[in-house]
C-alpha positions as CSV (number, residue, x, y, z in Angstrom):
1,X,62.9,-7.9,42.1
2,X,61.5,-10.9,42.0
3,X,58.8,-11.1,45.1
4,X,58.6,-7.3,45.5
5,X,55.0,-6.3,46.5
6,X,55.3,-3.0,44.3
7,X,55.0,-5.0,41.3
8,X,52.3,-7.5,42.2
9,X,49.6,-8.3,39.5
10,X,46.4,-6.9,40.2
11,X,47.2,-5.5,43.2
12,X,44.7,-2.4,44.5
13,X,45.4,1.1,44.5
14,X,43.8,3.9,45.1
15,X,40.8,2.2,45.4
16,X,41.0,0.4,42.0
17,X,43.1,-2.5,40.1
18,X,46.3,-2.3,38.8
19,X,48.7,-4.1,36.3
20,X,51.6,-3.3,38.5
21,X,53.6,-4.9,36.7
22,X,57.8,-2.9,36.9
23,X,57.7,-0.5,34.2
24,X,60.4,1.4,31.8
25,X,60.9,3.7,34.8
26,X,61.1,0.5,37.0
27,X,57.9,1.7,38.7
28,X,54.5,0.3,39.3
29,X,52.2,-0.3,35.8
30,X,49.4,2.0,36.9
31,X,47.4,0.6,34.3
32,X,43.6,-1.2,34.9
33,X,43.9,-4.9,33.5
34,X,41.0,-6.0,31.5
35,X,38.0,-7.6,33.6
36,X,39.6,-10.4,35.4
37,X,43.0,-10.2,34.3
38,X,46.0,-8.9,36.5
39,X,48.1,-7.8,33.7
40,X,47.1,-5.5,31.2
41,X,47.6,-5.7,27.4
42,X,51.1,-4.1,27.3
43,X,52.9,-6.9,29.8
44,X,51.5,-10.3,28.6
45,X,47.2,-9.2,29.2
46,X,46.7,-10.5,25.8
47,X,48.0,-13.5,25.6
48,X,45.6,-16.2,25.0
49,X,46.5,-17.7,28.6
50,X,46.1,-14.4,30.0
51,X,42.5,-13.9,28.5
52,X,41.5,-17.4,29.7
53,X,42.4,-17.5,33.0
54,X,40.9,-13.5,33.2
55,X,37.2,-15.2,32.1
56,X,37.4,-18.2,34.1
57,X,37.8,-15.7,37.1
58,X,35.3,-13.5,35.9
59,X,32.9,-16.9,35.4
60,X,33.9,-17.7,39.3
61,X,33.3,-14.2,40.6
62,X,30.0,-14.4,39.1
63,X,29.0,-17.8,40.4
64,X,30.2,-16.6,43.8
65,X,28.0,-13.5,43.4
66,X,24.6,-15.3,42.4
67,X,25.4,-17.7,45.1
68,X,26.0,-14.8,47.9
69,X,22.4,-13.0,46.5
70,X,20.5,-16.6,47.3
71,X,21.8,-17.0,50.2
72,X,20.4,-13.4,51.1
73,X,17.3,-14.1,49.3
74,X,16.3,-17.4,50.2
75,X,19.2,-19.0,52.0
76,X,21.0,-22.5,51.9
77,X,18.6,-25.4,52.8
78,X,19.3,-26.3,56.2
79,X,19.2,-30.0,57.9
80,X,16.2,-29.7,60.6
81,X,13.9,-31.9,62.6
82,X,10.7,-31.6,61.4
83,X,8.9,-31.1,65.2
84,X,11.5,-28.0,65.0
85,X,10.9,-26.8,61.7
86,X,6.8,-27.0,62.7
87,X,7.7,-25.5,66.2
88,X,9.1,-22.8,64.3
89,X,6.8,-22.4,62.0
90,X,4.3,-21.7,65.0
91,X,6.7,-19.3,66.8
92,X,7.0,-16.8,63.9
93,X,3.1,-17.1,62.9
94,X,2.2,-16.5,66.6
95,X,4.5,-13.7,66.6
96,X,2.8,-12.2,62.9
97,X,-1.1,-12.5,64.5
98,X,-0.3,-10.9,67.7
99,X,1.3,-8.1,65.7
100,X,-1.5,-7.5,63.1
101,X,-4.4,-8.1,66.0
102,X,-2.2,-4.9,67.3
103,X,-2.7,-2.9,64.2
104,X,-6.3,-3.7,63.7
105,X,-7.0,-2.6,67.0
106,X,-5.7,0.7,66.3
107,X,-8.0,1.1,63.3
108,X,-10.9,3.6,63.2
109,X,-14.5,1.7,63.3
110,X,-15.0,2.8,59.5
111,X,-11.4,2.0,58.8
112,X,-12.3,-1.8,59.0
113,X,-14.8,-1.9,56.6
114,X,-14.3,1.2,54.4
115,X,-10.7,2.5,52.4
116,X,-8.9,3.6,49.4
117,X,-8.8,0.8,46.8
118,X,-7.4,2.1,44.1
119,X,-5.2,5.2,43.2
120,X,-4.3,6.3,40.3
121,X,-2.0,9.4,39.0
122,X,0.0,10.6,35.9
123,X,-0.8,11.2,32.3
124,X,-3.2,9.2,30.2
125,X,-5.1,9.5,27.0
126,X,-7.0,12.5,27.8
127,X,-4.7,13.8,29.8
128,X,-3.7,14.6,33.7
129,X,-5.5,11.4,35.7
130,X,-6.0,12.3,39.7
131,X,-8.4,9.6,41.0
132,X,-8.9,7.5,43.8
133,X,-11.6,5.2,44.2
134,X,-12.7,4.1,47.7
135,X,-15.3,1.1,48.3
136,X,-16.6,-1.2,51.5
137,X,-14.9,-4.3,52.2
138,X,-12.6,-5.6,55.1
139,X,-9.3,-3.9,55.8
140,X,-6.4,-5.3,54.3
141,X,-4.8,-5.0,58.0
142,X,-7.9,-7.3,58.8
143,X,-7.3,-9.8,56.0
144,X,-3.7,-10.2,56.8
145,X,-4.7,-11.2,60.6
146,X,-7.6,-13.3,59.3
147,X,-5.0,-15.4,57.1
148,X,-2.6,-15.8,59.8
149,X,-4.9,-16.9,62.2
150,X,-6.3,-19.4,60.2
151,X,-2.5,-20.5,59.7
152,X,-1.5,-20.6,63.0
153,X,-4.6,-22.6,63.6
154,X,-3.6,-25.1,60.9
155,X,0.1,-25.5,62.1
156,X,-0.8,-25.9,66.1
157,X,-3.4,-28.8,64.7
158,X,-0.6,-30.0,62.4
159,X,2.2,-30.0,65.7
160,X,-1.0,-31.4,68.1
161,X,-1.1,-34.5,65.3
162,X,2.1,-34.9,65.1
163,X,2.5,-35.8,68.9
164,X,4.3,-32.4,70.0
165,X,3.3,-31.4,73.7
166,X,0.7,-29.1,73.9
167,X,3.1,-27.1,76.3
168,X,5.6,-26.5,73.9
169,X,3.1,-25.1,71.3
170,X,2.3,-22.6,74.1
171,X,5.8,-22.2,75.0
172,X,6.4,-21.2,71.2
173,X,3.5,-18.7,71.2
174,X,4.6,-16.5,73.9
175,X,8.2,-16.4,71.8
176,X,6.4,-15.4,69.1
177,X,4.5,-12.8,70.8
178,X,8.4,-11.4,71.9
179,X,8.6,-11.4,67.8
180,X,5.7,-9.3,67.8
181,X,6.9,-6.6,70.5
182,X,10.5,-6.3,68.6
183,X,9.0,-5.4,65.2
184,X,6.6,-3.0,66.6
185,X,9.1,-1.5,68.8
186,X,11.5,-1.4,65.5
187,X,8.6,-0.1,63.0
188,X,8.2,2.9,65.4
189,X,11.9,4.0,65.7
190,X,12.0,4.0,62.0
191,X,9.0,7.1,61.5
192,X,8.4,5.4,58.6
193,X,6.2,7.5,56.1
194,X,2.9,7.4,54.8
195,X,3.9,5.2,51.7
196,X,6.2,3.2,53.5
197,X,4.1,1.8,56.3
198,X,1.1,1.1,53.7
199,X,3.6,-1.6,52.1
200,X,4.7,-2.7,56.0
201,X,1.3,-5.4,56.1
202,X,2.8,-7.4,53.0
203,X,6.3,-7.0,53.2
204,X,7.0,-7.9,57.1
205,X,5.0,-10.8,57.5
206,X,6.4,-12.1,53.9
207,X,10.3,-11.5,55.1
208,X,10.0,-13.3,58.2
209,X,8.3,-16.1,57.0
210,X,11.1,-16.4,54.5
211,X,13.5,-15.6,57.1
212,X,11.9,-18.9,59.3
213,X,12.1,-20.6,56.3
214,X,8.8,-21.7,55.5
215,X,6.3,-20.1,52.5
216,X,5.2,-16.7,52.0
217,X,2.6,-15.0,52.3
């Protein structure tokens, strides 16, 4: 019957596609059409139409896919004022030093200028390799807040130039310090382990710079 849902093309069942097209036993092809087709082989999948219509849909899914994954990964460029854009700037910068100033306060008087630089494990030439090599030098935890203070210091004298009132630059400090205060509050719900919060300095300040559209880290 012309119409009848039964017999749709492609339709889903079962949790995959079907040809669906009315068979010898007027039932339901349960058959899986080719990649982007609705019909397969045995009721017209073949055909030369058939196979071009299946890639150009296949060519469309793709687009749509890479499309969806930079939208994720970068996003869409977005029309903006550009006091906003350096309001906002300071807002999430703000928010990234008064979190780090938080985690080098809670490090150890030798963790600031002492720590593991380099570790290495597995197999190698002459055989098992266990080592870790430790040296002096400034906390990464410390160079991360260094660098973002010297950024936030740079964007406030870039908004102060540009004729933005000095109470709105404070206004958009104190949201970024709420910033600050949800990501903490967040990290520590998580109970994140050893090897995951080690990789928490680059990757959070790096995602929500992104995510405020402006550079990374």
């Amino acid at each position: 019957m012309a119409g009848d849902p039964r017999y749709a093309p492609g339709q889903v069942k079962d949790g995959r596609v079907i040809c669906g097209a009315k068979n010898k036993k007027a039932e339901p092809c349960g058959l899986s059409p080719a990649a982007g087709a609705t019909r397969c082989g045995r009721h017209g999948g073949n055909s030369p139409q058939a196979k071009k219509a299946a890639e150009r849909r296949v060519e469309e899914q793709r687009a749509r896919d890479a499309l969806e994954r930079g939208v994720r990964t970068l996003g869409l460029p977005v029309d903006i004022d550009p006091g906003k854009a350096l309001l906002d700037e300071i807002h999430w910068t703000a928010g990234h030093v008064q979190w780090l100033r938080e985690k080098v306060q809670d490090l150890a008087d030798e963790e600031l200028v002492w720590g593991r630089t380099q570790t290495e494990n597995g197999i190698g030439p002459q055989g098992a390799v266990d080592v870790t090599t430790e040296k002096a030098g400034p906390s990464v935890w410390y160079e991360l807040y260094s660098k973002e203070r010297d950024h936030l210091a740079k964007v406030c004298a870039l908004a102060l130039r540009a004729g933005i009132e000095e109470r709105k630059v404070k206004l958009a400090e104190s949201q970024g310090a709420l910033v600050a205060e949800a990501i903490r509050r967040i990290l520590a719900a998580l109970n994140l382990t050893p090897a995951q919060q080690a990789m928490v300095p680059e990757i959070v300040p790096q995602q929500l710079r992104l995510l405020a559209g402006g550079n990374a880290l």
